[in-house]
C-alpha positions as CSV (number, residue, x, y, z in Angstrom):
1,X,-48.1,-3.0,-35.0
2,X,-45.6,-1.6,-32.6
3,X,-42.5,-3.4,-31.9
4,X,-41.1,-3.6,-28.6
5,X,-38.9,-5.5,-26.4
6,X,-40.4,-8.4,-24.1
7,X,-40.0,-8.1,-20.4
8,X,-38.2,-11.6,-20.7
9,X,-35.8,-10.2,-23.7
10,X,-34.8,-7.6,-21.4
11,X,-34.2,-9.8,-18.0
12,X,-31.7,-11.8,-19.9
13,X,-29.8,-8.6,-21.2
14,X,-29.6,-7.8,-17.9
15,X,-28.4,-11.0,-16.3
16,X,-25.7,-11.4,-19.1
17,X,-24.4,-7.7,-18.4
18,X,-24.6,-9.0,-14.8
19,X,-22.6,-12.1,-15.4
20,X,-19.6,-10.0,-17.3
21,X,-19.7,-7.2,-14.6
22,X,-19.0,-9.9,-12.1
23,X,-16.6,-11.3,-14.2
24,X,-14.2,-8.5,-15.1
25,X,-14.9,-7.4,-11.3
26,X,-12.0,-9.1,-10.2
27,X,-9.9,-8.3,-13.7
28,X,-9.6,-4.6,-12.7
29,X,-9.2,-4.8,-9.0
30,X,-6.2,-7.3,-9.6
31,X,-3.2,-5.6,-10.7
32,X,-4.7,-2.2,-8.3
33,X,-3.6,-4.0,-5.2
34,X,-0.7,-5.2,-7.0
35,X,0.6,-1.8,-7.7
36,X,-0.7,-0.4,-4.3
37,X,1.2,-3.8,-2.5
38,X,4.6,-2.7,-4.7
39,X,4.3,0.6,-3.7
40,X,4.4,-0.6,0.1
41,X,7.6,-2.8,-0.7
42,X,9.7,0.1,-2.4
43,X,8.9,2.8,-0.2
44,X,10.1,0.1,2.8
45,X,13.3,-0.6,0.9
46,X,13.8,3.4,0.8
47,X,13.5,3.7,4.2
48,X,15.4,0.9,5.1
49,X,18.3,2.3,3.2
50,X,17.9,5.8,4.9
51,X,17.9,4.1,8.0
52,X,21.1,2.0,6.8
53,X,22.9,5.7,5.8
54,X,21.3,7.3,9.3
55,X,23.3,4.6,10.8
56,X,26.7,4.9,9.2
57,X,26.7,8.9,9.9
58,X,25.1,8.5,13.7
59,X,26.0,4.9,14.5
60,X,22.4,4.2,15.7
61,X,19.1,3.7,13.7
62,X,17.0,5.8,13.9
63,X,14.5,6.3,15.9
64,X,16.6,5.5,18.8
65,X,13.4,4.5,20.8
66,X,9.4,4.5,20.4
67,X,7.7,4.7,16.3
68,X,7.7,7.2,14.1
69,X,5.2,8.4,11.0
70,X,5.4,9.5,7.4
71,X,5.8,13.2,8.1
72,X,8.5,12.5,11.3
73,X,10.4,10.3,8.8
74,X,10.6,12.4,6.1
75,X,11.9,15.4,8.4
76,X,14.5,13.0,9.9
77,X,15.6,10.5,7.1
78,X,15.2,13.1,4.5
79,X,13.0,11.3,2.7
80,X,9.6,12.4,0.6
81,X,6.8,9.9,1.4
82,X,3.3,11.2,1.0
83,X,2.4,12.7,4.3
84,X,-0.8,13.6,5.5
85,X,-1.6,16.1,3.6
86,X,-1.7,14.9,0.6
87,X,-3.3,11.6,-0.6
88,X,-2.0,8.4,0.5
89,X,-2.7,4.8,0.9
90,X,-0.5,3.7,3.2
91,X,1.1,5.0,6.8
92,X,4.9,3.8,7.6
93,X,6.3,3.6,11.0
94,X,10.1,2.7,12.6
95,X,10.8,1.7,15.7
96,X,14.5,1.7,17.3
97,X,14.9,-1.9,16.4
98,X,15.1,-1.5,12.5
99,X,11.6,-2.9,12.2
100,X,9.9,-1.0,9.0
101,X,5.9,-1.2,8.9
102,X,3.3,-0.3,6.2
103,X,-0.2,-0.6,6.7
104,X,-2.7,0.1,4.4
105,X,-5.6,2.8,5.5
106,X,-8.9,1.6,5.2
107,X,-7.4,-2.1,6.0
108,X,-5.8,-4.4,7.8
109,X,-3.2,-5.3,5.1
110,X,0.6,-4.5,5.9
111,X,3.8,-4.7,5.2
112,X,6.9,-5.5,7.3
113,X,10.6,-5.1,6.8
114,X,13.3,-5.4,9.2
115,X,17.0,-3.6,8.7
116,X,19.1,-6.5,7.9
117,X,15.7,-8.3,6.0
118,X,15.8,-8.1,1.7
119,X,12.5,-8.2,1.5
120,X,9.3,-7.1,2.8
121,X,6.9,-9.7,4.2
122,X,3.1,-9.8,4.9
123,X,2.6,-10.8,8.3
């Protein structure tokens, strides 16, 4: 006599792996956007204060008009955000206002931050 598993043994194995993947689902994916939301808000607050510096040396923010991205802001704020070259998850822009966005690539999540602002918001 051969034993064996029942086809019934094995659907509730199944379901009860099931159950605990859909459980720890939202476990991991958690503290990912987290992280990936608080690296938004500090690399705002870095630009913000290279703006802040940009402006006590030029007596202007910059840009002076129109919005900027990663790579353009790294050349003039002297800053090292990931550009597009390398792997990123989010794209900042500045405008001549002292408005200081993050959005998210493959989203519509962002961040905003305005000069004279302590802390980012979600719009």
């Amino acid at each position: 006599m051969k034993k064996s598993y029942t086809l019934t043994e094995l659907m509730v194995v199944l379901i009860i792996v099931g159950v605990l993947a859909v459980l720890a689902i939202p476990i991991i994916t958690g503290p990912k956007e987290q992280a990936m939301d608080n690296e938004a808000k500090v690399n705002l607050k870095l630009i913000q204060a290279a703006q802040k510096i940009y402006n006590m040396e030029y007596s202007q923010y910059w840009p002076a008009s129109g919005a900027t991205s990663n790579q353009i802001l790294n050349d003039n704020l002297w800053l090292s955000l990931p550009s597009p070259t390398t792997t990123r998850n989010w794209n900042y822009t500045a405008d001549g206002s002292g408005n200081i966005t993050a959005t998210r690539f493959g989203g519509t999540k962002s961040w905003v931050l305005n000069i004279t602002a302590t802390e980012p918001y979600s719009p």
